[in-house]
ROTI-278099 format. One record per residue (C-alpha): residue in three letters; x, y, z; residue number from 1. Coordinates in steps of 0.2 Angstrom, whole numbers, plus 5000, padded with zeros to 4 digits. Example, Ala and Ser with C-alpha at 12.3 -4.5 7.8 and 13.67 -1.06 7.14 Angstrom:
<atoms>
["Ala", [5062, 4978, 5039], 1]
["Ser", [5068, 4995, 5036], 2]
</atoms>
This chain:
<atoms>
["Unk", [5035, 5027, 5077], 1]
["Unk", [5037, 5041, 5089], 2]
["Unk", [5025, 5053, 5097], 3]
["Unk", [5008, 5057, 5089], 4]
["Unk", [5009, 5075, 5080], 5]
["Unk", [4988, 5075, 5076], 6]
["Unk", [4993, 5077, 5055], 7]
["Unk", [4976, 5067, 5051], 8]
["Unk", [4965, 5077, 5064], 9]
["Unk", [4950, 5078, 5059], 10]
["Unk", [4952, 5068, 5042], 11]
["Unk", [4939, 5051, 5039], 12]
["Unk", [4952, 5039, 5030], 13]
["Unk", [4947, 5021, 5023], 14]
["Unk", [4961, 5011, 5020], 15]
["Unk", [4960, 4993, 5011], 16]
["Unk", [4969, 4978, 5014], 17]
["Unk", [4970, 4983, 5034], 18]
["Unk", [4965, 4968, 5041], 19]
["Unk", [4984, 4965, 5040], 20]
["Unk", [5004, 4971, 5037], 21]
["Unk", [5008, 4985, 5031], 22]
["Unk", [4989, 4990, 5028], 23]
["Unk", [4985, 4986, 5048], 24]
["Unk", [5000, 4997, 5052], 25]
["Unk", [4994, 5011, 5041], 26]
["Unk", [4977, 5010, 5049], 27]
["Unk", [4985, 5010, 5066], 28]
["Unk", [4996, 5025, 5062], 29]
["Unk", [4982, 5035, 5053], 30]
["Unk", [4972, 5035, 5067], 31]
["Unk", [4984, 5039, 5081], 32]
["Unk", [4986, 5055, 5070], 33]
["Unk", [4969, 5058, 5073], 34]
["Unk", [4960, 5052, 5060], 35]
["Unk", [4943, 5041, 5058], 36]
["Unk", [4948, 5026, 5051], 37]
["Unk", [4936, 5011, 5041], 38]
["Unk", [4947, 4998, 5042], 39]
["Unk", [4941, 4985, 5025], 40]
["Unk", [4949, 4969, 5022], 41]
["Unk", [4941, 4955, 5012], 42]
["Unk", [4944, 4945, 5028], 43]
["Unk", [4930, 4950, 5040], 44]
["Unk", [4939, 4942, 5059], 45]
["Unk", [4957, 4953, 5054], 46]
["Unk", [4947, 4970, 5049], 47]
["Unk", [4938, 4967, 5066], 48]
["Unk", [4956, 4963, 5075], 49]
["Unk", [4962, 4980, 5068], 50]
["Unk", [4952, 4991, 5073], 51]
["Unk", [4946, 4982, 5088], 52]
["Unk", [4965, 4986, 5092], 53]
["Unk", [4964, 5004, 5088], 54]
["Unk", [4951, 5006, 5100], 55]
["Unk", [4961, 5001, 5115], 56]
["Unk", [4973, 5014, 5107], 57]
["Unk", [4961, 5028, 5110], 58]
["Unk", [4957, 5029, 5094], 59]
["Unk", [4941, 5030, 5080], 60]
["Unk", [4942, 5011, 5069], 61]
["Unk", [4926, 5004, 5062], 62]
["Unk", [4928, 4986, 5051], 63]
["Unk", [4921, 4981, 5035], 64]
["Unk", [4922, 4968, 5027], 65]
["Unk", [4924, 4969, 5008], 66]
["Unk", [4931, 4961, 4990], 67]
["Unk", [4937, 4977, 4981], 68]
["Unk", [4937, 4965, 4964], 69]
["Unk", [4916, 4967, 4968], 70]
["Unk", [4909, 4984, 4964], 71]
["Unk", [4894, 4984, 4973], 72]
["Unk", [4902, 4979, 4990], 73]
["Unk", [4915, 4993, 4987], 74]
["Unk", [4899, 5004, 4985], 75]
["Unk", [4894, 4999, 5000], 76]
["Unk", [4912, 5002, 5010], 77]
["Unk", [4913, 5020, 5003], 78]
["Unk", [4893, 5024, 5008], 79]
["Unk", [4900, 5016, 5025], 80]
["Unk", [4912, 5027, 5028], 81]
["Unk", [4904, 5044, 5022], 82]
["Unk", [4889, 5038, 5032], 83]
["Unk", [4901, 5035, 5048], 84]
["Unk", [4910, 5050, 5047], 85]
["Unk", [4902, 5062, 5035], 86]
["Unk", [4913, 5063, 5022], 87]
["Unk", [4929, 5054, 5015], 88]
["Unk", [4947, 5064, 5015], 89]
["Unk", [4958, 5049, 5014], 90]
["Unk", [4958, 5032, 5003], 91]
["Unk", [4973, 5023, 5006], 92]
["Unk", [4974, 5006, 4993], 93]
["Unk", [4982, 4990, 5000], 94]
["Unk", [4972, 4977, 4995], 95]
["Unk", [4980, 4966, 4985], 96]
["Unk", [4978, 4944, 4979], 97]
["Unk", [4990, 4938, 4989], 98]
["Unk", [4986, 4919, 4987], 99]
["Unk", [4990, 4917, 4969], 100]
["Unk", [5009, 4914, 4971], 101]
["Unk", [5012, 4898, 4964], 102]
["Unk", [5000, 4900, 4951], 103]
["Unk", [5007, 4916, 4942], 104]
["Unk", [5019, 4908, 4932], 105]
["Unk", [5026, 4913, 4917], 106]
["Unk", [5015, 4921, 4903], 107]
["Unk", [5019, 4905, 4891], 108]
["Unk", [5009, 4894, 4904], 109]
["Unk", [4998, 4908, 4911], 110]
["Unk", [4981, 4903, 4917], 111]
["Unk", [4967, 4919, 4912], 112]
["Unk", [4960, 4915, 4929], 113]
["Unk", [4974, 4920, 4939], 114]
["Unk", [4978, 4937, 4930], 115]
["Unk", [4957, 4941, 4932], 116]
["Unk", [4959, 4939, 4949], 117]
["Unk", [4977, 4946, 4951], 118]
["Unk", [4971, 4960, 4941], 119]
["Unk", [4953, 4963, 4948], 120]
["Unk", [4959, 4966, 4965], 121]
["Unk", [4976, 4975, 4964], 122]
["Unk", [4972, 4986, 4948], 123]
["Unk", [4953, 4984, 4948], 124]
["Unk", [4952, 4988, 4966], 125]
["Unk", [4961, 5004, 4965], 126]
["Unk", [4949, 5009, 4951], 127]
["Unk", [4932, 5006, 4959], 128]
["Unk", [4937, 5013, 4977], 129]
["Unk", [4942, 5029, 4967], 130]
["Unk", [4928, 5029, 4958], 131]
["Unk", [4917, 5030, 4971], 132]
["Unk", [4926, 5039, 4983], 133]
["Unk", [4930, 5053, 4971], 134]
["Unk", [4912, 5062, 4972], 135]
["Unk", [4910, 5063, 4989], 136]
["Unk", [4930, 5070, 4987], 137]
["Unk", [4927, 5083, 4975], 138]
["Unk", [4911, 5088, 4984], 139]
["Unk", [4921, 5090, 4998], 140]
["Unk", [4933, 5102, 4989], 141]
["Unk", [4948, 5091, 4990], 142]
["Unk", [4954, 5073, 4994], 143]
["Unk", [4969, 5060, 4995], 144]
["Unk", [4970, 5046, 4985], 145]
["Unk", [4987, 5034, 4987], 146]
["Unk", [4988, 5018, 4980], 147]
["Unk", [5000, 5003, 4983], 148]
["Unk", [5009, 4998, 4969], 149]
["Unk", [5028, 4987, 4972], 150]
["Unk", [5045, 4987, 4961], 151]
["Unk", [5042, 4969, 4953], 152]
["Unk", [5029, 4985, 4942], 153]
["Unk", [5048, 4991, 4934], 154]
["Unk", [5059, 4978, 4941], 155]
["Unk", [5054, 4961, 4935], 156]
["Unk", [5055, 4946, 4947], 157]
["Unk", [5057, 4934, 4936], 158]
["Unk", [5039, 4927, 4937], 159]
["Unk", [5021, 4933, 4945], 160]
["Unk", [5020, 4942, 4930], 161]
["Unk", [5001, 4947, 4933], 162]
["Unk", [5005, 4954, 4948], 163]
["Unk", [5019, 4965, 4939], 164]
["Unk", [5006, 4969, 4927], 165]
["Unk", [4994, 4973, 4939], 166]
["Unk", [5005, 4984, 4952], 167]
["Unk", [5009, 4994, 4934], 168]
["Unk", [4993, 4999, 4928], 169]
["Unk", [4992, 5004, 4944], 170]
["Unk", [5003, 5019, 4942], 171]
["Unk", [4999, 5023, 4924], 172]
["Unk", [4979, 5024, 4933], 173]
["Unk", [4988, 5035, 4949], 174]
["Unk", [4995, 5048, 4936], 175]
["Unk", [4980, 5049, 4926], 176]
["Unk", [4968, 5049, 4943], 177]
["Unk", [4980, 5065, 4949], 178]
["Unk", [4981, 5074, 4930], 179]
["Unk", [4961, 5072, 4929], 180]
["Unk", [4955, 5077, 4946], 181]
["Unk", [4970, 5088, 4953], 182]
["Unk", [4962, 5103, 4948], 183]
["Unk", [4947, 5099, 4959], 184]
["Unk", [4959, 5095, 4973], 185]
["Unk", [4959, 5078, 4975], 186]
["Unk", [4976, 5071, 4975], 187]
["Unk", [4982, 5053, 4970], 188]
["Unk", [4999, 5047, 4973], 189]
["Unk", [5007, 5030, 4974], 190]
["Unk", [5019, 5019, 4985], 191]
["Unk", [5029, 5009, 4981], 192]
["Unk", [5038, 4997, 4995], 193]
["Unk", [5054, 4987, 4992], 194]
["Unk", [5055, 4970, 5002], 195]
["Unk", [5048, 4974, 5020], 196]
["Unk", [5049, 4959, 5033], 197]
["Unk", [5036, 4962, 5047], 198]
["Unk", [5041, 4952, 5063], 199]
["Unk", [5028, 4939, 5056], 200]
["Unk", [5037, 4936, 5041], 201]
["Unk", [5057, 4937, 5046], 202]
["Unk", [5054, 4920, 5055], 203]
["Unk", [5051, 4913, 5037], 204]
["Unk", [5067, 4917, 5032], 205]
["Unk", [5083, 4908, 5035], 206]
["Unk", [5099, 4914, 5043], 207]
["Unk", [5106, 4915, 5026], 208]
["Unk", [5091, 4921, 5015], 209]
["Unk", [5090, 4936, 5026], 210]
["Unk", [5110, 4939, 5023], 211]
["Unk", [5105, 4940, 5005], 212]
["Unk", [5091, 4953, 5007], 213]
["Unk", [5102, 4960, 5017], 214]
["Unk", [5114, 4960, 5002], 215]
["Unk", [5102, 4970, 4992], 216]
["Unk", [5096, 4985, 5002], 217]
["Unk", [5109, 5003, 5004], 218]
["Unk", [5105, 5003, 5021], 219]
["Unk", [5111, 4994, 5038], 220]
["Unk", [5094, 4985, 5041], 221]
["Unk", [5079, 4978, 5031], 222]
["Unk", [5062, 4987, 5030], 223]
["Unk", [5047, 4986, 5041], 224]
["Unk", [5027, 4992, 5040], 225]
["Unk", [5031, 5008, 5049], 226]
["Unk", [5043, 5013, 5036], 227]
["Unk", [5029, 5012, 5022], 228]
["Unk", [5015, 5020, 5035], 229]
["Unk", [5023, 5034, 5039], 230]
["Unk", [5028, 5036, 5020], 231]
["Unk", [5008, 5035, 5018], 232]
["Unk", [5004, 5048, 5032], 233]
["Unk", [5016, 5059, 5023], 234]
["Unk", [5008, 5059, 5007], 235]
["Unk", [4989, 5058, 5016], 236]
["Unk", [4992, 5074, 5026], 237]
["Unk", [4993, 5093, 5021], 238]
["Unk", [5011, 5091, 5021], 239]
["Unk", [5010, 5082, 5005], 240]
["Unk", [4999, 5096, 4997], 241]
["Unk", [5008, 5100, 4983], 242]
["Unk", [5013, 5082, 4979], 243]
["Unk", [5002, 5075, 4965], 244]
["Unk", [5005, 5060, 4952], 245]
["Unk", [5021, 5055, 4962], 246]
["Unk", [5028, 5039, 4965], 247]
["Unk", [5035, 5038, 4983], 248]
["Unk", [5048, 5023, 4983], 249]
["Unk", [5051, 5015, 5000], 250]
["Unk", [5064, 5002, 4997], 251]
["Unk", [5080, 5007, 5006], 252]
["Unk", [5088, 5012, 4991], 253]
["Unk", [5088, 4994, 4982], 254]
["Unk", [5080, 5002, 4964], 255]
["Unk", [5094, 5014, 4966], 256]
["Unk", [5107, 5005, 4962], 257]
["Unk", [5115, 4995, 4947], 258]
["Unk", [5114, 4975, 4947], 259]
["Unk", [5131, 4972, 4949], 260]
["Unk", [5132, 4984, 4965], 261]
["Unk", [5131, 4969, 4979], 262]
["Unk", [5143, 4959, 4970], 263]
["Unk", [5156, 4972, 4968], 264]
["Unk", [5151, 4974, 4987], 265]
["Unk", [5157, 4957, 4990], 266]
["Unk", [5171, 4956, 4980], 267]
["Unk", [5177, 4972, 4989], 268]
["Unk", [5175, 4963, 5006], 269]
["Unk", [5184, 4947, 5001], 270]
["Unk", [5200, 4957, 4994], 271]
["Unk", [5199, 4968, 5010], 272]
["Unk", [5198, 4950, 5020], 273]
["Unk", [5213, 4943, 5011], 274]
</atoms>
């Protein structure tokens, strides 16, 4: 990701769902740039793992282990961090269910536990965070607030249709965070990442199933976590300052497009090869 430039020095930054992908990455990145970073994920060992490696990077991580669905323990992770660092510049939102899949089907057989989980954590999350990060904020003078949100919240995937839901309220609840508390300079901005395969994940893919994703992004290669982190240190660092309310999307170009785009492509290819 290239050489560190200090953006985030002297910044305190919490950042959910870091015990892992993209969120680890984030973490990782945010604290090269200088910053102090709690590292929360619902998973105690990966929150440890994280920052245990931002340490041996030189850098300031400290773990907590936390369910952002739960509001007492997110009180807890925010007192954590002010308590750590003094304050709290950065709140970064990745948490998000991720075990659900399978189980989010279509709304016709939908099962309320799974959209009360699938909502309690991606949409929930994001609102008890900021509600307890925001005073400490304002206080402050100023703060910045991105959340994780994904294109399945415009661009349906034909199922998980409470995680659609879910990673939409998120950006109606991004807009109103930045309309409400802009003019006591806290900012709140949202990410959204297309389909990004960390070395973990390509190895699920096969030969072909990565040609098709392929198929689907305008540029030469597929996305990776350092693509969305160092979309998120962009809008978490001064350079960002008078970005509010925005949707950053990080997909290589695949929500830009019409449907029928790849196929044309194709057909294109196959005259060409004839």
């Amino acid at each position: 990701m290239g050489t560190a430039t200090g953006r985030l020095t002297g910044r305190s930054a919490l950042v959910t769902g870091a015990g892992s992908g993209i969120g680890a990455v984030t973490a990782e990145l945010f604290a090269r740039e200088g910053a102090k970073v709690v590292v929360a994920d619902i998973d105690e060992t990966k929150a440890a793992q994280t920052a245990e490696r931002i340490r041996e990077d030189g850098g300031v991580g400290e773990p907590f282990a936390a369910d952002v669905s739960d509001e007492a323990q997110v009180a807890d992770l925010v007192e954590f961090a002010v308590a750590s660092f003094g304050g709290l510049d950065v709140l970064q939102n990745y948490a998000s269910e991720r075990s659900l899949v399978g189980r989010d089907v279509f709304v016709a057989d939908a099962d309320p536990s799974v959209w009360s989980r699938q909502l309690g954590v991606d949409l929930m999350g994001c609102v008890l965070t900021s509600k307890h990060a925001l005073p400490h904020m304002i206080r402050a003078g100023g703060g910045s607030i991105t959340n994780a949100t994904s294109l399945a919240a415009w661009l349906s995937l034909e199922g998980r249709p409470a995680y659609a839901t879910a990673k939409a309220g998120v950006i109606g609840l991004s807009k109103t965070l930045a309309t409400e508390y802009g003019k006591q300079g806290v900012r709140c901005n949202v990410i959204a990442p297309g389909h990004i395969v960390s070395p973990a994940t390509e190895k699920m893919y096969s030969a072909r199933q990565t040609e098709v994703m392929l198929d689907h992004v305008s540029a030469p290669r597929l996305g990776r976590p350092d693509d969305v982190a160092l979309a998120a240190l962009f809008l978490a660092s001064p350079e960002s300052a008078f970005v509010n309310g925005h949707v950053l999307v990080v997909d290589g170009g695949m929500s830009a497009y019409a449907p029928m785009v790849p196929s044309f492509r194709r057909l294109a290819a196959d005259e060409t090869r004839q």
